[in-house]
DSSP file (Angstrom, degrees, kcal/mol; ACC not computed):
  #  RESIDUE AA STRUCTURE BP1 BP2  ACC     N-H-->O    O-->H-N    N-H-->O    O-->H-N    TCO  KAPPA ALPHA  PHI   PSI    X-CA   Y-CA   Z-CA
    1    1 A X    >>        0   0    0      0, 0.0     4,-2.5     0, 0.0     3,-1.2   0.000 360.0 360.0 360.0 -58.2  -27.0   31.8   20.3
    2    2 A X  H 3>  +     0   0    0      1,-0.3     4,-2.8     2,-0.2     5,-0.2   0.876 360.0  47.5 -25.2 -61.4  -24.7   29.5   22.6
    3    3 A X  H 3> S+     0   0    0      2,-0.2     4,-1.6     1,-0.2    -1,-0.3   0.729 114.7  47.3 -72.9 -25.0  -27.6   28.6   25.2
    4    4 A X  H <> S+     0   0    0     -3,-1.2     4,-1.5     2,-0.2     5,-0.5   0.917 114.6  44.9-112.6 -53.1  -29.9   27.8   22.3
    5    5 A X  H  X S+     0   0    0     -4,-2.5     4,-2.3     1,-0.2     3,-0.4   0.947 118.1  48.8 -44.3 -47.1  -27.0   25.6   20.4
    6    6 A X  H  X S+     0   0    0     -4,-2.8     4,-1.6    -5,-0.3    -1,-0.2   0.873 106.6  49.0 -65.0 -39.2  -26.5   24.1   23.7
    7    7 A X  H  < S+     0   0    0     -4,-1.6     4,-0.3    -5,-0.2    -2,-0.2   0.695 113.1  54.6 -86.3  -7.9  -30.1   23.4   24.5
    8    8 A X  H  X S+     0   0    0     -4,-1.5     4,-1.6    -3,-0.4     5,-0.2   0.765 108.8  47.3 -10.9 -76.3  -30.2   21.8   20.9
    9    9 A X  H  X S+     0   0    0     -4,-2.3     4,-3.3    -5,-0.5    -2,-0.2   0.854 103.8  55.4 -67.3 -34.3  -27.6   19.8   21.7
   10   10 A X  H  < S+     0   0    0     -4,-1.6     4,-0.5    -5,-0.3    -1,-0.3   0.859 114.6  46.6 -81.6 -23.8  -28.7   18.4   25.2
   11   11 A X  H  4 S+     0   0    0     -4,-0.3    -1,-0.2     1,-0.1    -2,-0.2   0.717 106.8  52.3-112.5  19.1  -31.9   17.2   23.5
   12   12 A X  H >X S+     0   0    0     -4,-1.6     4,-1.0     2,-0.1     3,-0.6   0.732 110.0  50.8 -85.9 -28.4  -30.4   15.7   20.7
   13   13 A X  T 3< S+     0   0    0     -4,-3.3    -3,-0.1     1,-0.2    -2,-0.1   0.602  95.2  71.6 -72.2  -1.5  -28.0   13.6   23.1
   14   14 A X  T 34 S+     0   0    0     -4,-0.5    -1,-0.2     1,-0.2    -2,-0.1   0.744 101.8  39.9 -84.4  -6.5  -30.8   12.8   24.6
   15   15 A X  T <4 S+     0   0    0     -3,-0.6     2,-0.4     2,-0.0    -2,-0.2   0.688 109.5  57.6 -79.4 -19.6  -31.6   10.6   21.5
   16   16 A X     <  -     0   0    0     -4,-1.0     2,-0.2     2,-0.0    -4,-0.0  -0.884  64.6-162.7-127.2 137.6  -28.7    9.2   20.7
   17   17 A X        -     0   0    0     -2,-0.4     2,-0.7     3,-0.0    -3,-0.0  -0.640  36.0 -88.1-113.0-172.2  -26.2    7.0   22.8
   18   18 A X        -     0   0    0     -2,-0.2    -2,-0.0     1,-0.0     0, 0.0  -0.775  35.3-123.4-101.5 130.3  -22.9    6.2   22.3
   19   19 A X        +     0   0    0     -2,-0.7     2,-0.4    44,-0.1    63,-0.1  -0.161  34.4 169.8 -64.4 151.9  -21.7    3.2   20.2
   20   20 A X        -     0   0    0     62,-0.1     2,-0.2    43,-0.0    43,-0.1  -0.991   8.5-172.7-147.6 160.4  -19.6    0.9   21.9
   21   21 A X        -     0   0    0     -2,-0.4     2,-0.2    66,-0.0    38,-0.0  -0.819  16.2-131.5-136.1 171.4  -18.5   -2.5   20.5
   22   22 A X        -     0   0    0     -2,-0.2     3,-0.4     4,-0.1    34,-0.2  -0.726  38.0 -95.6-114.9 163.8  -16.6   -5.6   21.9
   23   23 A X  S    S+     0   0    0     -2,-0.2    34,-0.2     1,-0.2     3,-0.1  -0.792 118.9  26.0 -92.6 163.1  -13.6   -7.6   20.2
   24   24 A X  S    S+     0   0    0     32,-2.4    -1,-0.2     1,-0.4    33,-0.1  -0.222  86.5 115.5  84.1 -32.9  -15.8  -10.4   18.6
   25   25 A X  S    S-     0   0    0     -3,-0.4    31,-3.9    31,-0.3    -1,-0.4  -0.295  70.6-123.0 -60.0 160.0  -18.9   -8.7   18.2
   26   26 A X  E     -A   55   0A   0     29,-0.2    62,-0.5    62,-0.2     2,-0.2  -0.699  28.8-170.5-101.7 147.9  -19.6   -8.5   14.3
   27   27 A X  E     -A   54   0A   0     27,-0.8    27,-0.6    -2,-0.3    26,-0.4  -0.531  23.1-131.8-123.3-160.7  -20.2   -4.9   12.4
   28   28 A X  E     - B   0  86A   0     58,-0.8    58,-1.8    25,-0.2     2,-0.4  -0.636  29.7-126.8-149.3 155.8  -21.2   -4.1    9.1
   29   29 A X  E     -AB  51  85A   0     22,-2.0    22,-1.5    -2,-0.2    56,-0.2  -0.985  16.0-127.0-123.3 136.6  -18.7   -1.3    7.3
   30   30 A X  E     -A   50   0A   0     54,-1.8     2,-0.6    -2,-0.4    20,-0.2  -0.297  21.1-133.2 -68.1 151.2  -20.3    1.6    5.9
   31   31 A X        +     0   0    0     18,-1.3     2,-0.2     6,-0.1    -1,-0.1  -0.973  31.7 179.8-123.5 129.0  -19.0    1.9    2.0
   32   32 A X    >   -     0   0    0     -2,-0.6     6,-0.9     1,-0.1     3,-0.6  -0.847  31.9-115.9-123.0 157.2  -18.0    5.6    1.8
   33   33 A X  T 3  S+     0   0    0      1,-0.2    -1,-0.1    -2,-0.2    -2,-0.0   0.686 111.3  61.5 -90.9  19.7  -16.6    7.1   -1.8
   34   34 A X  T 3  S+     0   0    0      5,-0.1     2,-0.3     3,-0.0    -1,-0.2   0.857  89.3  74.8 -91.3  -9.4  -13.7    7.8   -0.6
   35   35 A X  S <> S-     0   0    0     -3,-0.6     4,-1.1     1,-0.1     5,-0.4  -0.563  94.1-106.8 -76.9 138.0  -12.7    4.3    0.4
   36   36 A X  H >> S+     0   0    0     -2,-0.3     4,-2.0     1,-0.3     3,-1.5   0.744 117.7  57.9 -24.6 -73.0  -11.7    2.0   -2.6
   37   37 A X  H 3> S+     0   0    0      1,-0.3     4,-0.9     2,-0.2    -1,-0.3   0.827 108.1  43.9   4.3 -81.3  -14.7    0.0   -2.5
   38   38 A X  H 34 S+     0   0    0     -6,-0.9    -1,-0.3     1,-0.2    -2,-0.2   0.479 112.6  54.8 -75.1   6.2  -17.2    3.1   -3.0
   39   39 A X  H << S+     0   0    0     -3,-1.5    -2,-0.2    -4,-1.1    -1,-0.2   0.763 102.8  61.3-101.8 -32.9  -14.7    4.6   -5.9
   40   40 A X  H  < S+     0   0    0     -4,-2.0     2,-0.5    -5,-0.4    -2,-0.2   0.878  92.3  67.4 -44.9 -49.5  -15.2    1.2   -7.5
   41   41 A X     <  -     0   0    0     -4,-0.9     3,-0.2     1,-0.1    -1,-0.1  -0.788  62.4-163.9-100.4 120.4  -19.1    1.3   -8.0
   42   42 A X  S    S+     0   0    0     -2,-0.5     2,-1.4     1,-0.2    -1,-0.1   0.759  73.3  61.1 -83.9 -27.3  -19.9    3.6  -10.3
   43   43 A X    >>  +     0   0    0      1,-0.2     3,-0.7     2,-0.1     4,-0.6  -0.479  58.7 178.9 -96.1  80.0  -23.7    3.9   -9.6
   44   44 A X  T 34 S+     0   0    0     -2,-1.4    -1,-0.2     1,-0.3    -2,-0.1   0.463  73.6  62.1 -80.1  -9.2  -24.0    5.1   -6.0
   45   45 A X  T 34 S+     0   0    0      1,-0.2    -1,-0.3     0, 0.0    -2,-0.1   0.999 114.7  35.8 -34.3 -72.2  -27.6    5.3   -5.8
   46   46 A X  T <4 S+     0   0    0     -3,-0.7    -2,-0.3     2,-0.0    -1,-0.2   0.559  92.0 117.3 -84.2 -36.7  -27.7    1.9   -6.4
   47   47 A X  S  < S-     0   0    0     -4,-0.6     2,-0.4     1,-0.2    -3,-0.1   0.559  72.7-110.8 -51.6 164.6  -24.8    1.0   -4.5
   48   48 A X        -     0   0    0      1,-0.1    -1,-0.2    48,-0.0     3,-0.1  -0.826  30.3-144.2 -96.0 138.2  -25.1   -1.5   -1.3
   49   49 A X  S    S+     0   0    0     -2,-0.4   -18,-1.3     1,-0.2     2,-0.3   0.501  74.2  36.8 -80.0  -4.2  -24.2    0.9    2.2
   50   50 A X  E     -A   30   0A   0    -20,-0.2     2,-0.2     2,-0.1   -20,-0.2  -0.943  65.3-153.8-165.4 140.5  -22.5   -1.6    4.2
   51   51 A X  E     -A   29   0A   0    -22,-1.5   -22,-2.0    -2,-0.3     2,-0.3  -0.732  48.3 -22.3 -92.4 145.1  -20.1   -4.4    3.7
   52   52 A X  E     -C   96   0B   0     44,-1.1    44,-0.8    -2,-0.2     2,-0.2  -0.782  53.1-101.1 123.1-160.6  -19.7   -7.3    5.9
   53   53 A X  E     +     0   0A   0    -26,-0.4     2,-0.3    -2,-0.3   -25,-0.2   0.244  55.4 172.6 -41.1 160.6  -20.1   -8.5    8.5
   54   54 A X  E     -A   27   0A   0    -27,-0.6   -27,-0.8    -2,-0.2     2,-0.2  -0.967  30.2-111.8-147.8 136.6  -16.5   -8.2    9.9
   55   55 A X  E     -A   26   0A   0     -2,-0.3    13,-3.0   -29,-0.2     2,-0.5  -0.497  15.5-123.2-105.3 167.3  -15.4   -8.8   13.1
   56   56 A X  E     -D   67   0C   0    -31,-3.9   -32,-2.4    -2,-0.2   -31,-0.3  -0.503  23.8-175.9 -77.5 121.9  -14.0   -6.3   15.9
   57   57 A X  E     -     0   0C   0      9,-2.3     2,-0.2    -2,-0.5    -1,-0.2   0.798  63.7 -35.7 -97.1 -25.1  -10.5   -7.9   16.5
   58   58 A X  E     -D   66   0C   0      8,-0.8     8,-1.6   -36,-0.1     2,-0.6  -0.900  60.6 -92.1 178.0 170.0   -9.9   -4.9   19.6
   59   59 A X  E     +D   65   0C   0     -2,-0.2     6,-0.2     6,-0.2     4,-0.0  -0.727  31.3 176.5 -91.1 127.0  -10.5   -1.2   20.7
   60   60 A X        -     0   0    0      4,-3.3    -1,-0.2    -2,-0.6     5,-0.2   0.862  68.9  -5.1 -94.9 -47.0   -7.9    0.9   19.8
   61   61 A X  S    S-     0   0    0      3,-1.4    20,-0.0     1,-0.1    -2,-0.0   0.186  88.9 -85.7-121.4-155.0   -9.4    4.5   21.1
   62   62 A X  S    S+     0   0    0     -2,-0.0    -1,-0.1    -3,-0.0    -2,-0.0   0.750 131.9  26.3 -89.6 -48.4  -12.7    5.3   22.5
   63   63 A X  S    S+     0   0    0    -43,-0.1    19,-0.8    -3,-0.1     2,-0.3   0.159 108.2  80.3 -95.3  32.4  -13.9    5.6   19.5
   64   64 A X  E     - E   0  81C   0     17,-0.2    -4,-3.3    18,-0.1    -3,-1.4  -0.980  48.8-166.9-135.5 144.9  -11.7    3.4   16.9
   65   65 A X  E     -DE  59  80C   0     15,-2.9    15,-0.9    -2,-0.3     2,-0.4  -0.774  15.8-145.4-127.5 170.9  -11.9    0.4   16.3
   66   66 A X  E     +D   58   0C   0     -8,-1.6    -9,-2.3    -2,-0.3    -8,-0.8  -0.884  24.8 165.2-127.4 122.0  -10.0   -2.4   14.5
   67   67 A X  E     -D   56   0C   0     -2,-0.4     2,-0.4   -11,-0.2   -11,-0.2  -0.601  40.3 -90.8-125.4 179.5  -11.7   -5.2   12.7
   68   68 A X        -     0   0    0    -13,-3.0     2,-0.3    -2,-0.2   -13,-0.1  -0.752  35.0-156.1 -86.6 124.4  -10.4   -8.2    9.9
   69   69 A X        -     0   0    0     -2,-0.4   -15,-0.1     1,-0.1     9,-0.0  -0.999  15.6-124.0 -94.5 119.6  -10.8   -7.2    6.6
   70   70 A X    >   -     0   0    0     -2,-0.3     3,-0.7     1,-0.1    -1,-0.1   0.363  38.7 -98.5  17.1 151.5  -11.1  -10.0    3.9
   71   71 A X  T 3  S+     0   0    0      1,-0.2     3,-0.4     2,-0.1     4,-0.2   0.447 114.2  71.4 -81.1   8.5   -8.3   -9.7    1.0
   72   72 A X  T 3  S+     0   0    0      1,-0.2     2,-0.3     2,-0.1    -1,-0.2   0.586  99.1  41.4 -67.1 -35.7  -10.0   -8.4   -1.1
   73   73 A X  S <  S+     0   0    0     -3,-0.7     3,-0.4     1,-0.2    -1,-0.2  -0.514  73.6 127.7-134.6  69.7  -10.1   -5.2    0.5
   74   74 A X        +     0   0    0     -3,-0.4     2,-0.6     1,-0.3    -1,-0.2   0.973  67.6  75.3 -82.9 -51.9   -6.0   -5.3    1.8
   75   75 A X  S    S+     0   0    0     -3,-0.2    -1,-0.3    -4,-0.2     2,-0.3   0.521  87.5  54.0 -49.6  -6.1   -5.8   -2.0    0.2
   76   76 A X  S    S-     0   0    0     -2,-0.6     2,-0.3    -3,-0.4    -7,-0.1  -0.706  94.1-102.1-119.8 169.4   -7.7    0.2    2.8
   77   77 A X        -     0   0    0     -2,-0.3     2,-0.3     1,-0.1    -1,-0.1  -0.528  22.8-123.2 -98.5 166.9   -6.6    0.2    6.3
   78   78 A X  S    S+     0   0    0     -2,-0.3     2,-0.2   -12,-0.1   -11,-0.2  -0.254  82.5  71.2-103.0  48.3   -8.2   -1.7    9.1
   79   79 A X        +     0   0    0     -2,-0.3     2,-0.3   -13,-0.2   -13,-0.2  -0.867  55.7 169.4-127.4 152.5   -9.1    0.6   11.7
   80   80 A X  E     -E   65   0C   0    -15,-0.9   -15,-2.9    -2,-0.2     2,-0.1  -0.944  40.0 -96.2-170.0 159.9  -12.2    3.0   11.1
   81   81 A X  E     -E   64   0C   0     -2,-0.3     4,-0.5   -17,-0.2   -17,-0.2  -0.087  37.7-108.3 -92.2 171.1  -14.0    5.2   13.5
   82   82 A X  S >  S+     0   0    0    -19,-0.8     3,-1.0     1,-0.3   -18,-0.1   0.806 116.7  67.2 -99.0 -22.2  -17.4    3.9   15.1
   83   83 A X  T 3  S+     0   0    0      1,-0.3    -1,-0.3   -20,-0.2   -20,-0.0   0.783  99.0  51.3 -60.5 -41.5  -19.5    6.4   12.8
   84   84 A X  T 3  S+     0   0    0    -55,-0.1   -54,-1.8   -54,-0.0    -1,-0.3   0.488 106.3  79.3 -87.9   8.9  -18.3    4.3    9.6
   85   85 A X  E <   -B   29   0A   0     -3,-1.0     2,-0.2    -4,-0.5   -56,-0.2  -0.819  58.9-165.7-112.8 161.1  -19.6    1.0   11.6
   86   86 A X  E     -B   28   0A   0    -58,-1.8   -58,-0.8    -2,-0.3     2,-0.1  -0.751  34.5-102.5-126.9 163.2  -23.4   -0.9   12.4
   87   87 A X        -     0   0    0     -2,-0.2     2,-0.8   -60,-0.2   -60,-0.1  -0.136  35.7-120.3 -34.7 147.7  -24.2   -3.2   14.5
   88   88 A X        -     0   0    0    -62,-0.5     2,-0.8    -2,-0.1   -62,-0.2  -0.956  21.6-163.4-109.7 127.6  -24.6   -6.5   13.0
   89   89 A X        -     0   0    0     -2,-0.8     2,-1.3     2,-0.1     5,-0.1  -0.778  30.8-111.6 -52.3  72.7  -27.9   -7.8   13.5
   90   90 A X  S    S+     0   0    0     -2,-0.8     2,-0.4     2,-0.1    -2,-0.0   0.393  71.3 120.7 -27.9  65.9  -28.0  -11.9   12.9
   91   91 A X    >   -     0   0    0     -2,-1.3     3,-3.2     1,-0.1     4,-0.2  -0.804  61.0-130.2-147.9 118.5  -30.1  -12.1    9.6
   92   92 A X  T 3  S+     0   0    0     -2,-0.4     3,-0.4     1,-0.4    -1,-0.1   0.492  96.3  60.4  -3.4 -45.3  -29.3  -13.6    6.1
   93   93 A X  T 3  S+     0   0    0      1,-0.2    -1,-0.4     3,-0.0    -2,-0.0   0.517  86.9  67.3-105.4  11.6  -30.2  -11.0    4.1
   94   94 A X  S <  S+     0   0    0     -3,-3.2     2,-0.9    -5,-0.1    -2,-0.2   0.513  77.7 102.2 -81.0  -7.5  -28.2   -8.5    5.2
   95   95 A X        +     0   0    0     -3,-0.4     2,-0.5    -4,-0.2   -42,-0.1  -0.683  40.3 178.0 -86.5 112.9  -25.0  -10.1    3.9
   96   96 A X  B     -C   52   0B   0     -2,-0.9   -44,-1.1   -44,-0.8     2,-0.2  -0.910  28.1-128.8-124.3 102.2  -23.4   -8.8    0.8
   97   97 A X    >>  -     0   0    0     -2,-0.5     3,-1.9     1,-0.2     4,-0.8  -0.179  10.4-143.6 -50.4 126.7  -20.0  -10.7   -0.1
   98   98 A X  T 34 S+     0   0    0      1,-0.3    -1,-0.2    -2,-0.2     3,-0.0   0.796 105.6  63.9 -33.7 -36.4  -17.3   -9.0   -0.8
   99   99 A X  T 34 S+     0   0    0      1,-0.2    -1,-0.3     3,-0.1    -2,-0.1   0.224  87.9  71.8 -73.4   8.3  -16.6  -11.9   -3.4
  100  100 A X  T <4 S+     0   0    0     -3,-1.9    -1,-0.2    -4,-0.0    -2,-0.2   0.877  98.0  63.2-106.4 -52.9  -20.1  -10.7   -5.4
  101  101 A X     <  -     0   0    0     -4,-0.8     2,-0.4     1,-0.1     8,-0.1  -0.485  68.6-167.5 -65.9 156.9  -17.7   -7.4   -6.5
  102  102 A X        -     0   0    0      8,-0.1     8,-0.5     6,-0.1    -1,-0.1  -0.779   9.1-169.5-137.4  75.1  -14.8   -7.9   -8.6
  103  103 A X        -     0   0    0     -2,-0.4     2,-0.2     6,-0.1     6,-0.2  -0.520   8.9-141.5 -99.5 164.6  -12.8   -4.9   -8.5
  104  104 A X    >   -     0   0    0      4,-0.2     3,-1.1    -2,-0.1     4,-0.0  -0.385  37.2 -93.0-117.1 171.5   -9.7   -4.3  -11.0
  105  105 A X  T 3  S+     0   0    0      1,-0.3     2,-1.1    -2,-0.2    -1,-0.1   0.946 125.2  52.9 -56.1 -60.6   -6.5   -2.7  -10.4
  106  106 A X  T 3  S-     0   0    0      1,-0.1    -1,-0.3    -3,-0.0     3,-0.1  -0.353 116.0-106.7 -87.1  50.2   -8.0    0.7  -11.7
  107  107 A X  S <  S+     0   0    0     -2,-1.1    -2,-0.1    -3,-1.1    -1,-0.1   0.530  79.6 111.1  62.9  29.4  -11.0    0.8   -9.3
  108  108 A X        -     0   0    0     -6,-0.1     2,-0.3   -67,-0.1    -4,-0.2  -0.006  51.0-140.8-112.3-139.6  -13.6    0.0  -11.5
  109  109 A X        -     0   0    0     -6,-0.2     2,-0.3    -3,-0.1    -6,-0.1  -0.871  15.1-121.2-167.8 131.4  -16.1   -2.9  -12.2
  110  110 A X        -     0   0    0     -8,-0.5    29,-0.9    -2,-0.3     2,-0.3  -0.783  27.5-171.8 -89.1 159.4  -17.7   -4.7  -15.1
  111  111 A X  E     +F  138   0D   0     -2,-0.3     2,-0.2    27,-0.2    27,-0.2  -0.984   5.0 178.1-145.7 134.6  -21.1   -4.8  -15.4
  112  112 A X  E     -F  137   0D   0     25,-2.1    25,-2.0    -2,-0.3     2,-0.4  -0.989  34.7-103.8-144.3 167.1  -23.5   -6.7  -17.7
  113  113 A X  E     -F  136   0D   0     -2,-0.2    23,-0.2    23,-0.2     3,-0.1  -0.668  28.3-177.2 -99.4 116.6  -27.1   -7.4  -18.6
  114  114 A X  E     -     0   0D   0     21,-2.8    -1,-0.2    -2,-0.4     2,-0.1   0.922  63.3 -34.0 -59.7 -96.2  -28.2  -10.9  -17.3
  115  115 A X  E     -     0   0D   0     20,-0.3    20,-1.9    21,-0.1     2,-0.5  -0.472  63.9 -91.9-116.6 178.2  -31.8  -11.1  -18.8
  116  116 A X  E     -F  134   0D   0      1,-0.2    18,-0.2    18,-0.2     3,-0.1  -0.865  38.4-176.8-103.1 119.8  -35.1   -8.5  -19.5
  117  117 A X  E     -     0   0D   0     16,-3.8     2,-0.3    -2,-0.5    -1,-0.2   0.900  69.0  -8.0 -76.9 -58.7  -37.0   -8.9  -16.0
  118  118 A X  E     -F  133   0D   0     15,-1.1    15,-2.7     2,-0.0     2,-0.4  -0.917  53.8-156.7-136.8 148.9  -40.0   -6.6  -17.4
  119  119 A X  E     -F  132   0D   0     -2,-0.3    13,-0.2    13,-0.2     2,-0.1  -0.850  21.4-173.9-146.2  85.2  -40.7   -4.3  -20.5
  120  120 A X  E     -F  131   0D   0     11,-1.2    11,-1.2    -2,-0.4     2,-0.3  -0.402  14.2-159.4 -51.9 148.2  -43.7   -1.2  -19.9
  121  121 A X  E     -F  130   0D   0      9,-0.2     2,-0.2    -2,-0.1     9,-0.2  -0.927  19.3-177.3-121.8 139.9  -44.8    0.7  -22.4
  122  122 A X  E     -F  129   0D   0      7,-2.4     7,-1.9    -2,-0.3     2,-0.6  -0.710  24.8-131.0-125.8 163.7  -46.5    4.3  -20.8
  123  123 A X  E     +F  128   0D   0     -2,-0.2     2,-0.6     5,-0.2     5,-0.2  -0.811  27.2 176.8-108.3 101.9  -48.1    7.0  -22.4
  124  124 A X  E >  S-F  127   0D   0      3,-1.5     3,-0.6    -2,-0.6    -2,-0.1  -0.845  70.5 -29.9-118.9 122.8  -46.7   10.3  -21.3
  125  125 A X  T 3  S-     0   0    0     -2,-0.6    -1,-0.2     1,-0.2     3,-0.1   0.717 127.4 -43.4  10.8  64.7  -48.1   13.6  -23.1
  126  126 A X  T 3  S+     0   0    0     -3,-0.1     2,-0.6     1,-0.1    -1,-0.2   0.179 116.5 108.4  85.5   5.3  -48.8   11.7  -26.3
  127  127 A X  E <   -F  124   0D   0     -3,-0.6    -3,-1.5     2,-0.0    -1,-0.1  -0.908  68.8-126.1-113.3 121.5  -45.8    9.9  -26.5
  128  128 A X  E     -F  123   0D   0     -2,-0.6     2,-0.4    -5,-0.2    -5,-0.2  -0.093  24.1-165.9 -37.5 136.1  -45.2    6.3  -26.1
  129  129 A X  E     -F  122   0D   0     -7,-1.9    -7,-2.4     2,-0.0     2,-0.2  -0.969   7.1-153.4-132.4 112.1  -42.3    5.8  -23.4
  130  130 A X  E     -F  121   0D   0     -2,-0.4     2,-0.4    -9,-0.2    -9,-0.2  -0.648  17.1-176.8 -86.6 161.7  -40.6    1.8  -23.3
  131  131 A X  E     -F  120   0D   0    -11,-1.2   -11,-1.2    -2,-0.2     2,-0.4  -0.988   4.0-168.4-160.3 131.7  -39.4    1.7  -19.9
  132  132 A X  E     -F  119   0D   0     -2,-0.4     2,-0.9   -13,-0.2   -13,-0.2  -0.942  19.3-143.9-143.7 140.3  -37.5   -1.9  -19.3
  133  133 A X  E     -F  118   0D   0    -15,-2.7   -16,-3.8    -2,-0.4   -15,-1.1  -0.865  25.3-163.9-123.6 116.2  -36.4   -3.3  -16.1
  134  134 A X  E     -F  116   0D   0     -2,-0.9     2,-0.6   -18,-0.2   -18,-0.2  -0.766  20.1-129.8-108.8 135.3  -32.7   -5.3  -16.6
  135  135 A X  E     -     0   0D   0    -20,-1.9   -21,-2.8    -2,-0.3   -20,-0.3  -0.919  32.1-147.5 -74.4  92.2  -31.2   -7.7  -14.3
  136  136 A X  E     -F  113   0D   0     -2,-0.6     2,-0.2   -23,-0.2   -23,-0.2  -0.034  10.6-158.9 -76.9 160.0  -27.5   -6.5  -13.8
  137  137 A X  E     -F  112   0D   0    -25,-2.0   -25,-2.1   -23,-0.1     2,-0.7  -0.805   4.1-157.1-142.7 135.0  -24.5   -8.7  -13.1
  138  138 A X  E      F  111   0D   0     -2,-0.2   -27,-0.2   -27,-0.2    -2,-0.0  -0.672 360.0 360.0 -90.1 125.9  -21.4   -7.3  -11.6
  139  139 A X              0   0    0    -29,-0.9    -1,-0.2    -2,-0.7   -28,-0.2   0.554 360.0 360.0-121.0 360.0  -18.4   -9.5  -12.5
């Protein structure tokens, strides 16, 4: 069982390297729910996976790192393990403000319906089904 876990393991490391980051270099932060942030949005399908960019301000550990968080998000602490961070890639549409959520003292969000983008109607085993496609805003 060992040798076969072992031989597993040696050809999954051969896929994978280890992250390493620089102070400056930019991340993205994974939004997990246990962090403030992911207890806040209540629809985690839907939810964005990563905040940021943020940048790495220095290596605390081999693998921890400590970047600037925004004030918005004083409450969590600023060091986080290299598994909760991405790379940042330079491109425009990966950036999701922090300022676009609004979160309240009791972790939540409002949400309301901008406009009706699009309005189906389907037939599914004899029954009409409206099926209507809303433009959210979180405020």
């Amino acid at each position: 069982m060992r040798a076969t876990q072992s031989r597993q393991k040696s050809y999954a490391d051969r896929r994978r390297g280890p992250l390493e980051f620089n102070e400056g270099d930019h991340v993205f932060l994974r939004v997990t729910p246990m962090a403030g942030v992911g207890k806040a949005i209540k629809a985690r399908k839907l939810s964005p996976k990563f905040l940021g960019p943020y940048d790495i301000l220095r290596r605390i550990g081999p693998v921890t790192y400590e970047i600037t968080l925004p004030p918005q998000l004083a409450n969590l602490h600023n060091v986080f393990h290299v598994s909760q961070l991405r790379k940042y890639i330079p491109d425009p549409t990966h950036v999701l403000e922090v300022d676009d959520i609004q979160v309240e003292e009791d972790h939540t969000i409002k949400a309301g319906p901008i406009r009706v983008l699009e309005v189906q109607t389907k037939n599914l085993r004899g029954k009409e089904i409206c099926t209507v496609k809303v433009l959210w805003k979180f405020a």
